[in-house]
C-alpha positions as CSV (number, residue, x, y, z in Angstrom):
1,X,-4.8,-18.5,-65.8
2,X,-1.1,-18.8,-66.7
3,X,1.5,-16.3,-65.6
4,X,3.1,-14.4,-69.0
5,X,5.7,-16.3,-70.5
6,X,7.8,-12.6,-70.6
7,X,8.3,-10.4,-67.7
8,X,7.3,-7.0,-68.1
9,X,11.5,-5.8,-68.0
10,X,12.5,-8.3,-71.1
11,X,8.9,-7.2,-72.7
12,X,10.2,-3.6,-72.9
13,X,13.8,-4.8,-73.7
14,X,12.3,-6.9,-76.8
15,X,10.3,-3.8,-77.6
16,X,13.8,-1.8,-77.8
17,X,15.4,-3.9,-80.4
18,X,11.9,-4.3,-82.3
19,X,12.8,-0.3,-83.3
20,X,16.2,-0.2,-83.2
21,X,16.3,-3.0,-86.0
22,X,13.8,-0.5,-88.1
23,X,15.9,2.4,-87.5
24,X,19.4,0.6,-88.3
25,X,17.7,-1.1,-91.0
26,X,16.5,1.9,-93.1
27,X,20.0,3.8,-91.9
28,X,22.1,0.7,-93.5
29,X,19.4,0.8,-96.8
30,X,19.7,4.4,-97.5
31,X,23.7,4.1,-97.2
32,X,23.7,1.4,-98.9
33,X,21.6,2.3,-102.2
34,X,23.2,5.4,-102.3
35,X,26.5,3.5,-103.0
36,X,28.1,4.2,-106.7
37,X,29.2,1.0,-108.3
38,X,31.7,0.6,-111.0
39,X,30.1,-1.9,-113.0
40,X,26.7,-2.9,-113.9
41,X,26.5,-6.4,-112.6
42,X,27.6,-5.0,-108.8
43,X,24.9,-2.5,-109.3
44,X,22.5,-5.2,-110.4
45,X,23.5,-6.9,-107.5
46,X,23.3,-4.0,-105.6
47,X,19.5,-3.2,-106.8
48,X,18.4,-6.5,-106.6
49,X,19.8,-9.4,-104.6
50,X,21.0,-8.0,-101.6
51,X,18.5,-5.1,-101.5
52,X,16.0,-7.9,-101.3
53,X,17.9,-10.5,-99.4
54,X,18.3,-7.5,-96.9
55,X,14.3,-7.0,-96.6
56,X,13.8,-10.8,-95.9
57,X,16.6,-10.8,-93.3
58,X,14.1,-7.8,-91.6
59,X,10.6,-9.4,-92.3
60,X,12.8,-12.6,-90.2
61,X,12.7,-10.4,-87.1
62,X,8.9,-9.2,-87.6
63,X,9.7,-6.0,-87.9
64,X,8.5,-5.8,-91.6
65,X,4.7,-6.7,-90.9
66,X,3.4,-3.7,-89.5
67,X,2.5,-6.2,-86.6
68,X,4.9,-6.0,-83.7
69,X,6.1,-9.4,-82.6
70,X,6.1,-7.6,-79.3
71,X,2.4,-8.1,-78.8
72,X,2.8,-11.5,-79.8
73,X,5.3,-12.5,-77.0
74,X,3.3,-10.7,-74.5
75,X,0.4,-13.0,-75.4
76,X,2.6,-16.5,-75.8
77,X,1.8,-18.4,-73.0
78,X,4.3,-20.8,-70.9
């Protein structure tokens, strides 16, 4: 059997991030969609391209699965 590639300290320290990126994430979101543009294109803009570039930046980190990465890298093997 193969020793875990993770050692149970940087396991939990992964597992800290994993929520803090959905908690800042959704904090930066809310603040951000609750912004009041002057013109239509920055609100288009606003709406659409970096409201969805911003969701693709979290589904990067795994956080946007539902499936923790965390249990992942506790699996990986050396």
């Amino acid at each position: 059997m193969t020793e875990p590639f993770y050692a149970p300290h940087q396991l939990a320290e992964l597992q800290e991030g994993y929520y803090a990126v959905n908690r800042t994430y959704e904090q930066l979101l809310g603040e951000y969609l609750s912004l009041r543009l002057a013109g239509e294109a920055a609100d288009e803009y606003a709406r659409h391209g970096f409201v969805r570039r911003f969701g693709t930046l979290k589904r990067c980190t795994g956080t946007g699965t539902g499936r923790p990465m965390i249990a992942v890298l506790a699996a990986s093997p050396t």
